[in-house]
C-alpha positions as CSV (number, residue, x, y, z in Angstrom):
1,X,50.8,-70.3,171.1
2,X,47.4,-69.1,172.8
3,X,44.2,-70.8,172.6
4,X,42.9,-67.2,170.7
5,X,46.2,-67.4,168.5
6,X,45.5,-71.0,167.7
7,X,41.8,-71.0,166.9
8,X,42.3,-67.4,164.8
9,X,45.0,-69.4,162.5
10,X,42.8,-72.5,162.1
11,X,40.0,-70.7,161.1
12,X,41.8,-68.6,158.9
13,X,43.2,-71.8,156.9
14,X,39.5,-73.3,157.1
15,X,38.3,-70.2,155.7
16,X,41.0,-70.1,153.2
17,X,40.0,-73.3,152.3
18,X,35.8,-73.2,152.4
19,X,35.7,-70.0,150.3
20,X,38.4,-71.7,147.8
21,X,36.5,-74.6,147.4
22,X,33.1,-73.0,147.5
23,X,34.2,-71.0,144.2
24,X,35.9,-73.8,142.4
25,X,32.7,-75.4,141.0
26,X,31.5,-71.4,139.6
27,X,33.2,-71.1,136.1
28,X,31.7,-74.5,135.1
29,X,28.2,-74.1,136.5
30,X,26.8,-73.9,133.3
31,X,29.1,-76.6,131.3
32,X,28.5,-79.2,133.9
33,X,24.3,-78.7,133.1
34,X,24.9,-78.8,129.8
35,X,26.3,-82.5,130.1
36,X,22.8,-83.8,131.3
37,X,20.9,-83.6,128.7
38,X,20.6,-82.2,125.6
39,X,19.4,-78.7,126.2
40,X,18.9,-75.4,124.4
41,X,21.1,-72.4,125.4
42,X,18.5,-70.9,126.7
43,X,16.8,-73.9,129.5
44,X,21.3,-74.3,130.3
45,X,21.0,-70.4,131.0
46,X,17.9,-70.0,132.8
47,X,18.8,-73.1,134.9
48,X,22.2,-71.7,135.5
49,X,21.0,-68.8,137.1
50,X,18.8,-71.5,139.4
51,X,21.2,-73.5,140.2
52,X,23.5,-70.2,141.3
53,X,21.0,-68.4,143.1
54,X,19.4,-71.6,145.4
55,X,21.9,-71.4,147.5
56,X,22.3,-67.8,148.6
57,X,18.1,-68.1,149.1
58,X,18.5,-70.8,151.6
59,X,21.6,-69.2,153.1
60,X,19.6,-65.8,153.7
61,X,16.9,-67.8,155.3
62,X,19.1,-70.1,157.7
63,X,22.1,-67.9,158.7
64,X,20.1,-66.1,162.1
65,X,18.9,-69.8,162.8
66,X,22.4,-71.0,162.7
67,X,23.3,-68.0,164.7
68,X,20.9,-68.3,167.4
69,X,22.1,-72.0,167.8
70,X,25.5,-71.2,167.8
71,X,24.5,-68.5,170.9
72,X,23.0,-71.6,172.8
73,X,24.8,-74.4,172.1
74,X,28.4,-72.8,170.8
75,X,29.9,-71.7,167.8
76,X,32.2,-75.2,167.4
77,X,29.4,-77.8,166.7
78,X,27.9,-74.9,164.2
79,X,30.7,-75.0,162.6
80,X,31.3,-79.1,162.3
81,X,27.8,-79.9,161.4
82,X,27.9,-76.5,158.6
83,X,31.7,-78.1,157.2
84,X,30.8,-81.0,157.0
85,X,27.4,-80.9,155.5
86,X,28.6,-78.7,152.3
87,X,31.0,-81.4,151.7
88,X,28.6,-84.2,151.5
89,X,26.5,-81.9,149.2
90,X,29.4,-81.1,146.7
91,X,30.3,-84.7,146.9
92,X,26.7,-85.6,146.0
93,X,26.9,-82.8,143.1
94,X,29.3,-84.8,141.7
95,X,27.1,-88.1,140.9
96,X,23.9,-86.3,139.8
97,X,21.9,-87.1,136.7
98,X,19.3,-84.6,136.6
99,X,19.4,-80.7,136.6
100,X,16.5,-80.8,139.2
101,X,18.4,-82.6,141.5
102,X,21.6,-80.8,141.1
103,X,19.0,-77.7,141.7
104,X,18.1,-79.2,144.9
105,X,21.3,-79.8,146.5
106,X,22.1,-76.5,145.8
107,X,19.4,-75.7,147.9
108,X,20.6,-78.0,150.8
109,X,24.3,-76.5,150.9
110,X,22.6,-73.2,151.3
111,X,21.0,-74.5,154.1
112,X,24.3,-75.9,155.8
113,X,26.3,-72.6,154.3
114,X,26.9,-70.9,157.5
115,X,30.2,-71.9,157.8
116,X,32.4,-68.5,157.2
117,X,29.2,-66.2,158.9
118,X,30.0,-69.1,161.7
119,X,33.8,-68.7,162.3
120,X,33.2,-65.0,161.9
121,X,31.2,-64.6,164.3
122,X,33.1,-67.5,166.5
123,X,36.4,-65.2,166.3
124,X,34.6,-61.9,166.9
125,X,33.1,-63.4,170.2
126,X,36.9,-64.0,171.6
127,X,38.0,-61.2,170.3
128,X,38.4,-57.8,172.9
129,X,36.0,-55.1,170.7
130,X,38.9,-52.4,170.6
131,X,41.1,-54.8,168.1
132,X,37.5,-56.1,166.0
133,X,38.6,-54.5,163.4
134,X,41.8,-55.3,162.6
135,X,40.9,-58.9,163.6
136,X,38.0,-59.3,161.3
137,X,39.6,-57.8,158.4
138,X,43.0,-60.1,159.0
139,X,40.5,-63.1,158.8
140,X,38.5,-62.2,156.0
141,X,42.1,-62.2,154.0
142,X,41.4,-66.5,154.1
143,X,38.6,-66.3,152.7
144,X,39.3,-63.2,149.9
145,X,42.1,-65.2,149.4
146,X,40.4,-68.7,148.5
147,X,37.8,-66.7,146.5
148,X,40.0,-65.8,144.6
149,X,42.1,-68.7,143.9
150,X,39.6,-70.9,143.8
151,X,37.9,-70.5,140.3
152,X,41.1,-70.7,138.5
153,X,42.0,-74.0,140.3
154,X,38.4,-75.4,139.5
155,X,38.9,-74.5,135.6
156,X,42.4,-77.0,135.9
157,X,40.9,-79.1,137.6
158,X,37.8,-79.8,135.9
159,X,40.3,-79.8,132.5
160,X,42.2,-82.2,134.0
161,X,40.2,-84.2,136.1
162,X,37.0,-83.7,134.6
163,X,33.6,-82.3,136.5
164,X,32.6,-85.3,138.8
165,X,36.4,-85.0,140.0
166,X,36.7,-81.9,141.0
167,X,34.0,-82.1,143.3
168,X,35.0,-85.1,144.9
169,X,38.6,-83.1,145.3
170,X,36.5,-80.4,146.4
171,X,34.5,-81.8,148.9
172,X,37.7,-83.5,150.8
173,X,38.9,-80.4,151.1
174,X,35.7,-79.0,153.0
175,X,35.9,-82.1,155.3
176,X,39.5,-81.2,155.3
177,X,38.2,-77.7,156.9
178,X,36.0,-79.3,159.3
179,X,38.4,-81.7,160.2
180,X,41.4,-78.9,161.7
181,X,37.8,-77.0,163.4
182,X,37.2,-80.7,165.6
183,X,41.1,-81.3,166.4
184,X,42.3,-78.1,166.5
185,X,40.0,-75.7,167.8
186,X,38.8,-75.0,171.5
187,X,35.8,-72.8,171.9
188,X,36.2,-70.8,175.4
189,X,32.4,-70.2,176.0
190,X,32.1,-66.7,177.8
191,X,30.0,-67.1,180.9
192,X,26.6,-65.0,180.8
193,X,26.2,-62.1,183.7
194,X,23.9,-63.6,186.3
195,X,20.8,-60.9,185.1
196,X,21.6,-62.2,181.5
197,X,18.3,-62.4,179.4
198,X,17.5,-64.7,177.2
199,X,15.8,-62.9,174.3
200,X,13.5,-64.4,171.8
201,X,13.8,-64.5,168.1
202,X,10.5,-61.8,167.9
203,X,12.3,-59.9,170.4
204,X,15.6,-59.9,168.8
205,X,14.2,-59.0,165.2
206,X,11.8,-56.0,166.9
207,X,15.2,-54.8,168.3
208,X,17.0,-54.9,165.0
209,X,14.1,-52.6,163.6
210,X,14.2,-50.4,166.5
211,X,17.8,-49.9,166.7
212,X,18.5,-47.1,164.5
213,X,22.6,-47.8,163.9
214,X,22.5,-51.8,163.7
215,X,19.3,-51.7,161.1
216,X,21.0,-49.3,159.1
217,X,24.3,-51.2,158.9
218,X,22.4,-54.3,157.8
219,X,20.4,-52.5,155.3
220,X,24.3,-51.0,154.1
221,X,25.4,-54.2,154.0
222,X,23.0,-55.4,151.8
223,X,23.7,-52.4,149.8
224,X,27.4,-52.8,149.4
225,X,26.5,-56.7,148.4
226,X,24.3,-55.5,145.3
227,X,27.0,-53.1,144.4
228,X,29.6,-55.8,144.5
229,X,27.5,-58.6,142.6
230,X,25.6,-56.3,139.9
231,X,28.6,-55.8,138.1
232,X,30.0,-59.4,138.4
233,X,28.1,-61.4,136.1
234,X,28.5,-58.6,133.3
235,X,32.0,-58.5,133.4
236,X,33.2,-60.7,130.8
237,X,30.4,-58.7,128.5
238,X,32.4,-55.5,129.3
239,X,35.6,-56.8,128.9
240,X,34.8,-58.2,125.5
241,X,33.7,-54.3,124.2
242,X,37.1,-53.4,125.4
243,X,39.4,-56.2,123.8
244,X,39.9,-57.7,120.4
245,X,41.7,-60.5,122.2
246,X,40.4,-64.1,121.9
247,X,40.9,-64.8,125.3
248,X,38.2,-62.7,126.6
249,X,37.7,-65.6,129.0
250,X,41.4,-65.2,131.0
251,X,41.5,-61.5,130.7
252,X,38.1,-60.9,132.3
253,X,39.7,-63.4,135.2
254,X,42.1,-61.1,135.7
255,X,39.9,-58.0,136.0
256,X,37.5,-60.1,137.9
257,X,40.9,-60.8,140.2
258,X,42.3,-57.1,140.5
259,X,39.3,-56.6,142.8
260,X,40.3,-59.3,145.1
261,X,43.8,-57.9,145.0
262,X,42.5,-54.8,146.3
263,X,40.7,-56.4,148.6
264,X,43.0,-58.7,150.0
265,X,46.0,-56.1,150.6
266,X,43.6,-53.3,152.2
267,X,40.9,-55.5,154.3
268,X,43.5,-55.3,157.6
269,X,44.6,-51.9,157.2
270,X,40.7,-51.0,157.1
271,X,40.3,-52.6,160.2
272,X,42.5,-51.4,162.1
273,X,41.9,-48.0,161.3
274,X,38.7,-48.6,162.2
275,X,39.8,-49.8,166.0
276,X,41.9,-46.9,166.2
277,X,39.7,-43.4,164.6
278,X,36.0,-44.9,165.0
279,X,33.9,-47.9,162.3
280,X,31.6,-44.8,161.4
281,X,34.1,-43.1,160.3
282,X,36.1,-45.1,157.8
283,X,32.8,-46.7,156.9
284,X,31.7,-43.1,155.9
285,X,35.6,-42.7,153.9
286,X,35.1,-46.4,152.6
287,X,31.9,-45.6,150.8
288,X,32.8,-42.4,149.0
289,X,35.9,-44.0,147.8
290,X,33.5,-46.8,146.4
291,X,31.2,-44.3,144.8
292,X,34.6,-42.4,143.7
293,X,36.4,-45.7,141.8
294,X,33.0,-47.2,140.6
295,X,31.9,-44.6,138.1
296,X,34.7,-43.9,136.4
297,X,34.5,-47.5,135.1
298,X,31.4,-46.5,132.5
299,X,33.8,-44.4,130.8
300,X,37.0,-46.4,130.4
301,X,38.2,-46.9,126.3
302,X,41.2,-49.6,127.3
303,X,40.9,-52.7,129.0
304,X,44.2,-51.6,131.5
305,X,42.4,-48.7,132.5
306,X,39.6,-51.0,133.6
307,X,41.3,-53.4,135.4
308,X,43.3,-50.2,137.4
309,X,39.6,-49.0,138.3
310,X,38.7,-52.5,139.7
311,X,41.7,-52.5,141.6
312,X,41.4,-49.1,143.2
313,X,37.4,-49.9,143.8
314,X,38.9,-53.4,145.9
315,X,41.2,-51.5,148.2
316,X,38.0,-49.8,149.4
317,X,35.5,-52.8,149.0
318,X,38.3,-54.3,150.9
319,X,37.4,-52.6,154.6
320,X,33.7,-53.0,154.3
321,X,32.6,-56.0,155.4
322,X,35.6,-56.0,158.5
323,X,33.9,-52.8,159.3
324,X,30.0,-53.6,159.0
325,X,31.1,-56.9,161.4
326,X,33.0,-54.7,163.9
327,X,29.9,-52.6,164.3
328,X,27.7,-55.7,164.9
329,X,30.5,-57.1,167.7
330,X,30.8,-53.6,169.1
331,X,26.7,-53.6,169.8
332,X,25.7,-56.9,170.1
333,X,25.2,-58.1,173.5
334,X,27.0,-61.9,174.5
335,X,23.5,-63.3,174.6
336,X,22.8,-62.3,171.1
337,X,26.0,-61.8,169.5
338,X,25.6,-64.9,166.8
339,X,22.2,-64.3,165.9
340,X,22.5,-60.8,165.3
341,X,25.8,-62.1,163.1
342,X,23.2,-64.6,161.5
343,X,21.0,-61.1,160.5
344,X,23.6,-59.9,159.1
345,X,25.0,-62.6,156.9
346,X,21.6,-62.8,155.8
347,X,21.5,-59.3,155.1
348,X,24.7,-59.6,152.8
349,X,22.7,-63.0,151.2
350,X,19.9,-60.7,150.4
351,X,22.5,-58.6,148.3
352,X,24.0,-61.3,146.6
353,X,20.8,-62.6,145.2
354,X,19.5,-59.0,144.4
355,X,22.7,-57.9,142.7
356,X,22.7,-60.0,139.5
357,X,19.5,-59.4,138.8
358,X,19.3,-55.8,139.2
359,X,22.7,-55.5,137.6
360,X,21.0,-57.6,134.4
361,X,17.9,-55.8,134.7
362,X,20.0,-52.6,134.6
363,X,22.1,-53.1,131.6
364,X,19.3,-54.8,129.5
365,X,17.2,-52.0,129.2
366,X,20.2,-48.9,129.5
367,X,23.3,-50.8,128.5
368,X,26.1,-52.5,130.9
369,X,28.1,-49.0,131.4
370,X,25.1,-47.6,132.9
371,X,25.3,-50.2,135.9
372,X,27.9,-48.4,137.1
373,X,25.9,-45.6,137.1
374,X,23.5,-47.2,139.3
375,X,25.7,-49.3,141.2
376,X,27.6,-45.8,142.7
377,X,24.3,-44.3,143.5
378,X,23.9,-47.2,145.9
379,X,27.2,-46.8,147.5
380,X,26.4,-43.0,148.1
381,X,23.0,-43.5,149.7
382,X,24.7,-46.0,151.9
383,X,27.1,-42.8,152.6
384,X,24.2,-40.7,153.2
385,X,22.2,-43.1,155.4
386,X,25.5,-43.7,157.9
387,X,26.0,-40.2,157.6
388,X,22.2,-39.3,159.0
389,X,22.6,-42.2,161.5
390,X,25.4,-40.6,163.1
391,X,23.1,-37.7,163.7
392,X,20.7,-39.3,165.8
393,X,21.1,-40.3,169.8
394,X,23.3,-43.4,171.0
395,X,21.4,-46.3,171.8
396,X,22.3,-49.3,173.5
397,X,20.9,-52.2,172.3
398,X,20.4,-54.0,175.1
399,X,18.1,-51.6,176.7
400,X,16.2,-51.7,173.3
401,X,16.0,-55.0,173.6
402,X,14.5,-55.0,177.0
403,X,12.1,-52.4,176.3
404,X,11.0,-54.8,173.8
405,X,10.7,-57.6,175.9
406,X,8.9,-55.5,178.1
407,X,6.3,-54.0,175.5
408,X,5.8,-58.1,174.5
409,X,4.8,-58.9,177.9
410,X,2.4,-55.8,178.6
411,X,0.5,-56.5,175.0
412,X,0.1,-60.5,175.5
């Protein structure tokens, strides 16, 4: 097997493994607050929402610094310190007293949560930019995967085991992850062309905002993310209009899962469909076939028909973020290529903390089936903005960056 074959497969079990474990501890957020202390519904909700969100605040700030480290230093001892620092924070989660303090750790793990952006990024930089695609979609199936099997194997666990448990079990297998990164991976570190720059963080981030294509990918991405999420936290609502079942709880798992389904078959194909016709292109298809699935889902009557909508909406969520991450790799200079991955995990980050609360905004003032209103109108200006970006003249982002660097030295 091939050092690029072998390091793919590890991170694809790590991945498989990070995003699993990362989403066991979600369906019992709110239980496990409630057993320290004697709250009102309303101080377990609001702190629930905390608790959730601390995380993906300090992810959005730290993924470009992890990035730009990663460009210096390499992606391996990124990835080692990110593994395992998340598992001594879930571990630590586990032996809390205080919701503060369980608010705080939260905090930290988002801070040390650049593990996946890492390993994409890692595998994108070994990987020849023709076969991105396929590549980053094939390696996004781990994580789709764990995400997805994850929260059911938190809910047996913490039934079985109990809370503190399952984050011990959870936070072995994070070192587990981190563990198969130091053994079994080997970072080949590309050497940099002799009249390689080495940019600066203000020069990097005045690049981003004057590279037409790579700030409007981020700004899609971000986009797509507060599509995805806005819905998510509503879901059980909706499924409880559609169902006089008592186990609203399982069914809206299921509906929750028929996404990832979706997802998980179609991410590869996406990708490499991408390689092979052009990123814009299917990025273009991708997001009219979200706008497409999405709205039809305000006026469903059945539960079935739902969860068919869901899945038809994954098979094209499926290819987005594969695609948005090829288009990064196919720009991004070696110099640059982690931090400008960092940008746009952050981007995504961004979106996942706008997303619920727009999505609850949304619904508490026009009602939950008008989020899907919303929600597609997002998708179709992300259409519209790719589709105008196509429009204007190529740039290389490289010379941007120069011109930058440059413009910096003539102004000081």
């Amino acid at each position: 097997m091939s050092v690029q074959k072998r390091n793919f497969t590890i991170m694809w079990i790590s991945n498989f493994l990070v995003a699993g474990t990362m989403t066991m501890i979600m369906p019992f957020l709110s239980l496990y607050i409630d057993t320290m202390g004697d709250f009102s519904d309303a101080y377990v909700q609001k702190w629930s929402g905390l608790v959730f969100g601390a995380t993906f605040v300090s992810a959005f700030l730290m993924s470009p610094v992890w990035g730009r480290i990663a460009d210096k230093f390499g992606y391996k001892p990124i990835l080692i310190i990110n593994g395992f620092g998340i598992a001594i924070s879930v571990l630590l989660m586990g032996f809390v007293e205080s919701v503060e303090a369980f608010f705080i750790l939260r905090i930290f793990m988002g801070i040390v949560t650049g593990f996946i952006p890492t390993s994409l990024a890692f595998i994108s930089s070994q990987t020849p930019r023709k076969t991105a695609g396929k590549t980053m979609g094939t390696l996004q199936m781990g994580s789709v995967s764990g995400s997805l099997f994850g929260p059911i194997i938190g809910g047996l666990l913490a039934d079985t085991f109990g809370f503190q448990y399952t984050f011990v079990i959870t936070s072995v297998a994070v070192s587990i992850a981190a563990i198969l990164v130091i053994f079994g991976i080997q970072e080949i570190r590309k050497e940099k062309n002799k009249n390689a720059h080495d940019f600066s963080r203000k020069t990097v981030l005045a690049g981003i905002f004057h590279h037409r294509l790579i700030l409007n990918v981020l700004l899609i991405t971000s986009l797509i993310q507060i599509g995805m999420f806005s819905i998510q936290p509503l879901l059980s609502l909706y499924v409880s209009q559609l169902t006089n079942s008592s186990e609203v709880a399982l069914l809206a798992g299921i509906t929750f899962s028929a996404t990832g389904i979706g997802n998980l078959l179609f991410a590869r194909t996406w990708g490499k469909l991408g390689d092979s016709v052009g990123y814009e292109k299917i990025l273009s298809i991708l997001l009219l076939l979200a706008f497409v699935f999405i709205i039809p889902q305000a006026f469903v009557t059945d539960l079935w028909q739902l969860i068919i909508l869901r899945f038809l909406f994954g098979i094209a969520a499926g290819g987005l973020i594969p695609i948005t991450t090829a288009l990064i790799r196919r720009e991004a200079p070696i110099e640059v290529q982690g931090e400008l991955m960092g940008y746009n995990t952050s981007f995504r980050f961004l979106g996942n903390i706008i997303g619920p609360m727009f999505g609850g905004f949304i619904s508490a003032y026009i009602g939950i089936s008008s989020v899907f209103f919303v929600t597609g109108s997002l998708f179709l200006l992300a259409y519209m903005i790719i589709y105008f970006a196509q429009k204007k003249p190529v740039q290389d982002f490289e010379d941007v960056l120069i011109e930058e660097e440059l413009h910096a030295k003539e102004t000081s």
